[in-house]
C-alpha positions in Angstrom: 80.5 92.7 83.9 80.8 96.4 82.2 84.4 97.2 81.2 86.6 99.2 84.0 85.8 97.5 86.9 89.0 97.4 88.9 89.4 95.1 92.3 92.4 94.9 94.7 92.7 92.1 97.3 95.6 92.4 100.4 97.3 94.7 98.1 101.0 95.8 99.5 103.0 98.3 98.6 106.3 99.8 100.4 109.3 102.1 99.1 112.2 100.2 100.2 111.6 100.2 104.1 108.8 102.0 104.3 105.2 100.4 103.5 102.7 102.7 102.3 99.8 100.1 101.2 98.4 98.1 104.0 96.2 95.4 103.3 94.3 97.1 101.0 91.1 94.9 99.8 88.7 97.9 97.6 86.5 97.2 94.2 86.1 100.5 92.0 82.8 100.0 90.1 82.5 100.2 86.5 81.1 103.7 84.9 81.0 105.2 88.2 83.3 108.0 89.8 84.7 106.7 92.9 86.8 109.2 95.2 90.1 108.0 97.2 90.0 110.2 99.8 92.3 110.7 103.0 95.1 113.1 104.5 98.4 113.2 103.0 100.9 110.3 102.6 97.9 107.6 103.4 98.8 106.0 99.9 96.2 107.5 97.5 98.2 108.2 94.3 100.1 105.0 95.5 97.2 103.4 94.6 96.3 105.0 91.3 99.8 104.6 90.3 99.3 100.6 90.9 96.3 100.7 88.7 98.2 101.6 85.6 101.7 99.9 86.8 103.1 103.1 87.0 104.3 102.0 90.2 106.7 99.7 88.3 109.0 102.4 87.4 110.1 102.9 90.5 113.0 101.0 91.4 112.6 100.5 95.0 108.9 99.9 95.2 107.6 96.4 96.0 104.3 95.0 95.1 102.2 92.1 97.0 99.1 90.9 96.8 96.5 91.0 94.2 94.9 93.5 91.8 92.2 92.4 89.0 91.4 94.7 86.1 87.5 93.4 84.4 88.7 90.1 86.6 92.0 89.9 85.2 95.2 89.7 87.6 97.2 93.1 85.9 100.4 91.1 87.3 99.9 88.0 85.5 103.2 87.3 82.9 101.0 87.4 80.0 99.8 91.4 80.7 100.9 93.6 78.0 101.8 96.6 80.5 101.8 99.2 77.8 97.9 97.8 76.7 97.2 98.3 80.2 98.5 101.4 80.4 96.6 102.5 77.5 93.2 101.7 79.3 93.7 103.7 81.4 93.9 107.7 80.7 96.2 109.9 83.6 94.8 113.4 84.5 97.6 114.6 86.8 97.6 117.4 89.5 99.7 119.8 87.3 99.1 119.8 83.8 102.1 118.8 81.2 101.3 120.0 77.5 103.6 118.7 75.0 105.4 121.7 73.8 104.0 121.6 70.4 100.4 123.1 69.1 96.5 122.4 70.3 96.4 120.3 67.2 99.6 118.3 68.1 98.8 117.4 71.4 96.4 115.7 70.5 97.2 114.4 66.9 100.4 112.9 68.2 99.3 110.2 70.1 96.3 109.6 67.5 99.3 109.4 64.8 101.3 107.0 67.0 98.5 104.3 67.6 96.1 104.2 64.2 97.1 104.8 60.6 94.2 107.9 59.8 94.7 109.9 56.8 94.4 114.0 56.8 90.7 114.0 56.8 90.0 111.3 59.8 93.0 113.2 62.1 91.2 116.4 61.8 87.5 115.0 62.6 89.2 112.7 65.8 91.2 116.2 66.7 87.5 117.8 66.6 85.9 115.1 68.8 88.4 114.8 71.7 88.3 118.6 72.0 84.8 118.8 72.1 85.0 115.6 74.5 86.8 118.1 76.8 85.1 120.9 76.7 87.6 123.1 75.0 86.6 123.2 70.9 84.8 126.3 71.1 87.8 128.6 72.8 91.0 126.9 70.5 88.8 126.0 66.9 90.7 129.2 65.5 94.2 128.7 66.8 94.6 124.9 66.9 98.1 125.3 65.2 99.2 128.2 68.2 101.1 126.9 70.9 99.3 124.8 73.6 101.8 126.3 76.3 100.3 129.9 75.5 96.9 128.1 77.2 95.3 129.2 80.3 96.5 126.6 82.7 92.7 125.7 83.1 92.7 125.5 79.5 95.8 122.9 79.4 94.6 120.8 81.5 91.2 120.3 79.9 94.1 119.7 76.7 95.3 116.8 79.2 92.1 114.8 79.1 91.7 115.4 75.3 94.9 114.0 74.8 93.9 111.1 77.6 90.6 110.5 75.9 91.9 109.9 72.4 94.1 107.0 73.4 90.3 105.6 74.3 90.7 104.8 77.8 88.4 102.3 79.7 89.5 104.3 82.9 90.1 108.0 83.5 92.5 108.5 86.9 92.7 111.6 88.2 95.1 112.8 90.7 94.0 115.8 92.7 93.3 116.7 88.5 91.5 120.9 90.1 94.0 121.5 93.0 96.1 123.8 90.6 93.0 125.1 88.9 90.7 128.8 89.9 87.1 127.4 90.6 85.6 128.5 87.4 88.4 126.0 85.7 87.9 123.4 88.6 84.0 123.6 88.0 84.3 123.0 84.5 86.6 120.0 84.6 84.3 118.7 87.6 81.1 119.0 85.2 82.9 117.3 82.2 84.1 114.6 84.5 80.2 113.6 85.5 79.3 113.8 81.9 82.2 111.1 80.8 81.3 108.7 83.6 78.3 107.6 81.9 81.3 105.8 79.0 83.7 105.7 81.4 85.4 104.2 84.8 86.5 107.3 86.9 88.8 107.7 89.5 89.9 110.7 91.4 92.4 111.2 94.4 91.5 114.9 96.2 91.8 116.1 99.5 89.1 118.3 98.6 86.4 116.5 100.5 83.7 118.3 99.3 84.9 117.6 95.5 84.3 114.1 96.5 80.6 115.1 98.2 79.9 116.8 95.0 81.3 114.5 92.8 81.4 110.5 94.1 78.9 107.8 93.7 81.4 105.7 95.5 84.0 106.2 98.3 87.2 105.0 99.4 88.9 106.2 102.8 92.6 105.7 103.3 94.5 106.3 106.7 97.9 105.2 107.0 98.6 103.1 104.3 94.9 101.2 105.4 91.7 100.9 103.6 89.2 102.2 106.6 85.8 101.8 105.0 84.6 102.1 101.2 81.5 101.7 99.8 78.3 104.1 98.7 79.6 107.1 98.6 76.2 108.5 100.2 76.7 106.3 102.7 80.3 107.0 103.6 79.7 110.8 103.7 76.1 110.7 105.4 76.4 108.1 107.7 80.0 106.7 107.5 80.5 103.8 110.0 84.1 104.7 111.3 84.1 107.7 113.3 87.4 108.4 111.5 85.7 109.2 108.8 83.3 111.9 110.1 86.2 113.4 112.0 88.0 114.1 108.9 84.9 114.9 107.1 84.6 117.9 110.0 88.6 118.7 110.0 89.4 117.5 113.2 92.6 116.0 114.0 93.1 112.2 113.3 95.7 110.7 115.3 94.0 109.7 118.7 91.3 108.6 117.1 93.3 105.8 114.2 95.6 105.2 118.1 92.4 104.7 120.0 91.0 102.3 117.4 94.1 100.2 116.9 94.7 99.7 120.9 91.3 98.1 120.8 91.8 95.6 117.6 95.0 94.5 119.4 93.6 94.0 122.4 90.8 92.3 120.8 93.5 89.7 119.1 95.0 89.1 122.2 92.3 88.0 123.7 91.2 85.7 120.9 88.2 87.3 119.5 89.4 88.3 115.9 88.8 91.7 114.9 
């Protein structure tokens, strides 16, 4: 088994009363980008944020069910939640620099986890920015301020300073939505490049992002996991008419209504669903 590979099984998550995660049973493949797609408040970042634990720091969110990291339970005693965390790189929707320089950003975190003299610091600075794309525009003002950055520009900075922790998993939460297209583009093209070394996973509502970008495909609707899989398959030939509706923009509602006064009426009459 390849590092990164992440599976959830009857995962549940709710916010004091209100439960956001459904039964939830997905596998994210290893070195693959795999898009979590579906409308607003069906639980995607909910679900990134359980990957990394981040969903711990929220006092009124409970957790059920089970969630395996390289077949691992990440909720076992014996998990080092930080060393999980660390696995796992975070490229947000808006893009938080330290405010410090280009060089800082990323020397920071390098300082905090290895012992590197002057020489190794520079070279690893070097690497992670050329990683990201962003060497050749910020080579001859690494000590300027990162916040003087073109916002496409700081968040290509963001997944420098994700990749030098060296992640197993990049997670990427609607990471272009604040971006112009020429920056989305670019972060889209370095984002195929890294999954050849890397587990990907990105949240969008940009559905064609996904087309462009996913070998693999989960769809969320109300807190449930309605079909994952290829994400060829999902987007050519998807086998909940959910899916294509939202794939064309249409409204959801009676359809997800439709589909669950069948499976009801399937259980009462015994069949199962």
């Amino acid at each position: 088994m390849q590092k990164g590979y992440i599976r959830t099984n009857l995962l549940n998550v709710a916010y004091g009363a209100q439960r956001v995660l459904r039964d939830v049973s997905v596998e994210i493949p290893s070195r693959r980008i795999t898009a979590i797609i579906g409308p607003s408040g069906c639980g995607k970042s909910t679900l990134l944020k359980v990957f990394n634990r981040l969903i711990d720091l929220n006092d009124d969110a409970r957790v059920s069910g089970e969630v395996f990291l390289d077949g691992a339970s990440i909720y076992d005693h014996s998990v080092d939640v930080y060393g999980l965390r660390r696995k796992m790189g975070l490229l947000a929707q808006k893009p938080t620099v330290l405010p410090m320089s280009i060089y800082d950003n990323i020397a920071y975190g390098l300082k905090l986890h290895n012992s590197l003299n002057k020489d190794e610091l520079e070279s690893k600075v070097e690497h992670y920015l050329k990683a990201s794309s962003l060497w050749n525009e910020v080579k001859d003002r690494l000590h300027g301020s990162a916040i003087k950055l073109s916002i496409g520009q700081q968040q290509r900075l963001c997944l420098a300073r994700g990749l030098a922790i060296e992640p197993e998993i990049i997670l990427c939460d609607e990471p272009t939505s604040a971006l112009d297209p020429y920056s989305a583009e670019r972060i889209e093209k370095k984002l195929l490049e890294l999954k050849e070394n890397y587990t990907i996973v990105i949240v969008t509502h940009n559905i064609q992002q996904a087309i462009r970008l996913a070998d693999h495909a989960v769809f969320l609707y109300q807190g449930k996991m309605v079909e994952s899989g290829s994400a060829q398959d999902i987007f050519k030939e998807p086998k909940e008419i959910l899916i294509g509706a939202y794939i064309r923009g249409e409204f959801l509602d009676e359809i997800w209504l439709d589909k669950e006064a069948r499976i009801g009426k399937k259980v009462e009459e015994g069949e199962g669903i």
